[in-house]
C-alpha positions as CSV (number, residue, x, y, z in Angstrom):
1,X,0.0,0.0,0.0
2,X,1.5,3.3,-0.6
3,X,0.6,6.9,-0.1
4,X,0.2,9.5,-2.7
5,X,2.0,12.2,-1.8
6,X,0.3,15.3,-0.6
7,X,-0.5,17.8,-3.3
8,X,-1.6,20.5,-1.0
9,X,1.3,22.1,1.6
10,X,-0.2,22.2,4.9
11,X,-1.1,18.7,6.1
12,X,-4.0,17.7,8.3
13,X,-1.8,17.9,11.8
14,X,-4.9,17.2,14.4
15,X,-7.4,14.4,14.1
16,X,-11.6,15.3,14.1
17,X,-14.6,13.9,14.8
18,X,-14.7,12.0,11.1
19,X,-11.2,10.5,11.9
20,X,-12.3,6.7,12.4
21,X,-11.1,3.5,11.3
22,X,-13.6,0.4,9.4
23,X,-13.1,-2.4,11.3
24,X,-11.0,-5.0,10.0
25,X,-14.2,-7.6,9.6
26,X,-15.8,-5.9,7.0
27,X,-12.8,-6.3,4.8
28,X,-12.0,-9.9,5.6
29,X,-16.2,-10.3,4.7
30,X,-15.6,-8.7,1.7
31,X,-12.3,-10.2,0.4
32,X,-11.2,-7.2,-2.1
33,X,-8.1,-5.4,-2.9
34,X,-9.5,-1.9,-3.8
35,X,-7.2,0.3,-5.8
36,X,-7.5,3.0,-3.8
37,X,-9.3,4.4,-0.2
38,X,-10.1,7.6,-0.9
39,X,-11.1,9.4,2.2
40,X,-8.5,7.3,4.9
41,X,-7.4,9.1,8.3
42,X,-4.7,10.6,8.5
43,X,-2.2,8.3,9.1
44,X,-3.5,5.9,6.6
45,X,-5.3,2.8,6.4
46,X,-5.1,0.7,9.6
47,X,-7.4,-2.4,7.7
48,X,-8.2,-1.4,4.6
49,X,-6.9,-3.5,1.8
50,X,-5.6,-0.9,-0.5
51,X,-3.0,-0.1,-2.9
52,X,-2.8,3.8,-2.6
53,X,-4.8,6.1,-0.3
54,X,-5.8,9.8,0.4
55,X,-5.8,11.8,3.2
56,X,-7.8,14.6,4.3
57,X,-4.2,16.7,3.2
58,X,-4.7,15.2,-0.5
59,X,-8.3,15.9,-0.6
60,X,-9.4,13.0,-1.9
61,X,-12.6,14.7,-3.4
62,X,-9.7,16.7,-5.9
63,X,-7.8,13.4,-6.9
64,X,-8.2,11.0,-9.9
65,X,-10.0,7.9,-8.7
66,X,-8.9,5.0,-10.8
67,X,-10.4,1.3,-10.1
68,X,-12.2,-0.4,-7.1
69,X,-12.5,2.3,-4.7
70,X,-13.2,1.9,-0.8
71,X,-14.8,4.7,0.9
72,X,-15.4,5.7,4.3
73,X,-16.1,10.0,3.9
74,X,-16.5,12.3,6.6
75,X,-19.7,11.6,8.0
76,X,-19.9,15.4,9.1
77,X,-20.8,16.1,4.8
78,X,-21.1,13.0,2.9
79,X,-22.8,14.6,-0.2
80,X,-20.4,15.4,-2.1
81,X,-18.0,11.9,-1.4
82,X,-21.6,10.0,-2.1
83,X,-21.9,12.0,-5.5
84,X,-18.6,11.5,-6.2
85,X,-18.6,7.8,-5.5
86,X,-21.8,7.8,-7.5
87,X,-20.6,8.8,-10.6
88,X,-17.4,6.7,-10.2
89,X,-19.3,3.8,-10.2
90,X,-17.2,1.4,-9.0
91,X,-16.9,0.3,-5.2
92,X,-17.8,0.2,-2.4
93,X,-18.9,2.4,0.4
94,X,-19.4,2.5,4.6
95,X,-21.9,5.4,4.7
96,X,-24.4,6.1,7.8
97,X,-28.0,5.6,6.7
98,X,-29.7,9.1,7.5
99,X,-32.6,11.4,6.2
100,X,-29.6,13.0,4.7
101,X,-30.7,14.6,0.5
102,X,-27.8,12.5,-0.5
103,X,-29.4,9.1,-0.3
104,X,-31.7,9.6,-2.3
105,X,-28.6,9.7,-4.9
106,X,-27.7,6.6,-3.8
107,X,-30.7,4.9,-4.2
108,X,-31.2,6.4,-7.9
109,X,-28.0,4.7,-8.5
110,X,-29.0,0.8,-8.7
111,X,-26.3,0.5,-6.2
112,X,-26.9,-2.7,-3.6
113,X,-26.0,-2.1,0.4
114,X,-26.7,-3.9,3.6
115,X,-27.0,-3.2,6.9
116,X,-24.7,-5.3,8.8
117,X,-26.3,-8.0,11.1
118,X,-24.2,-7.5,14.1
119,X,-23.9,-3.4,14.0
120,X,-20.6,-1.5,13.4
121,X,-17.9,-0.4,16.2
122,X,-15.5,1.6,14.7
123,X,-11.5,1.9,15.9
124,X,-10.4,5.5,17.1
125,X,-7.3,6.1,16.1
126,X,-4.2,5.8,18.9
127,X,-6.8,4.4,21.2
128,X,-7.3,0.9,22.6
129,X,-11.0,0.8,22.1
130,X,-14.0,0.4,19.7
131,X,-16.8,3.3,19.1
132,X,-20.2,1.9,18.8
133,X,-21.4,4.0,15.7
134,X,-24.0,5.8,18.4
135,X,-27.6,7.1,16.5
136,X,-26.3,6.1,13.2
137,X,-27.3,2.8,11.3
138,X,-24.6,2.2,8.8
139,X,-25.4,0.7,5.5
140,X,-22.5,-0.6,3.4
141,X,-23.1,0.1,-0.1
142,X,-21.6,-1.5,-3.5
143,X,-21.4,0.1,-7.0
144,X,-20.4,-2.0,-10.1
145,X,-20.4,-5.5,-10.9
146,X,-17.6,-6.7,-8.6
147,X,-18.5,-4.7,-5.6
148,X,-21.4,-6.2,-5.6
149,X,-21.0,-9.7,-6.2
150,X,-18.4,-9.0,-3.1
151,X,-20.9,-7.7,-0.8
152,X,-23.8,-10.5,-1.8
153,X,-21.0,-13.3,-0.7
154,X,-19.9,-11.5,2.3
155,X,-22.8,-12.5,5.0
156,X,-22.2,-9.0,6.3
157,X,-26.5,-8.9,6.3
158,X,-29.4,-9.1,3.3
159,X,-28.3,-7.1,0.0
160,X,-31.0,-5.1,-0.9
């Protein structure tokens, strides 16, 4: 996995609330390489099987996405990851399932998702200990033939 380099000078020196790590399950459930995650915390990927990432200091939103793409945004504004991933079409996405304008997009899309059967507890970064995902569900969501395939074998919960 490597790390494109920054194309923006100041980098992202203190974490934030959006600053949270998949758990490693959903990968192993999923068993994909994804070319790139394109919204990763800011010392990279801790799980995610990946070949490159982006930062918040790369702005992920601003780079070329090439391939399958994993994608865990900033929960704090997700529109404009969710229409990015959208249009991408290709991947798959750990998105919490609000009243939010932007699911509508996804559900325009003919993307598949499913909300996992035993919740979601996310890692916090430098910390010894899980955060439960608090008034969120989360839906994991898959966009293109492979992605979805991926998520239908995984037993992560029903594919809708």
């Amino acid at each position: 996995m490597t790390h494109q380099p920054s194309l923006f000078p100041q980098e992202q020196t203190e974490r934030t609330s959006d600053d949270f790590y998949t758990p490693k399950w959903v990968f192993d459930a999923l068993g994909l390489t994804f070319e790139i995650d394109v919204a990763s915390p800011p010392d990279g990927p801790l799980f995610t099987p990946c070949r490159r990432y982006f930062t918040q200091a790369d702005d992920g939103l601003a780079q070329p996405w090439e391939g399958l793409v994993w994608m865990n945004p900033p929960y704090s504004k997700p529109a404009p990851w969710v229409a990015r991933w959208s249009e991408h079409g290709n991947g798959v996405a750990l998105l919490p399932f609000t009243r939010g304008r932007w699911n509508a997009t996804l559900w325009a899309t003919g993307a598949k998702c499913a909300l996992p059967k035993d919740g979601m507890k996310f890692h916090v970064p430098n910390q010894k200990r899980l955060l439960d995902s608090g008034p969120f569900m989360n839906l994991i969501w898959a966009i293109g033939d492979e992605a979805i395939e991926a998520l239908k074998a995984s037993e992560i919960g029903a594919v809708r």
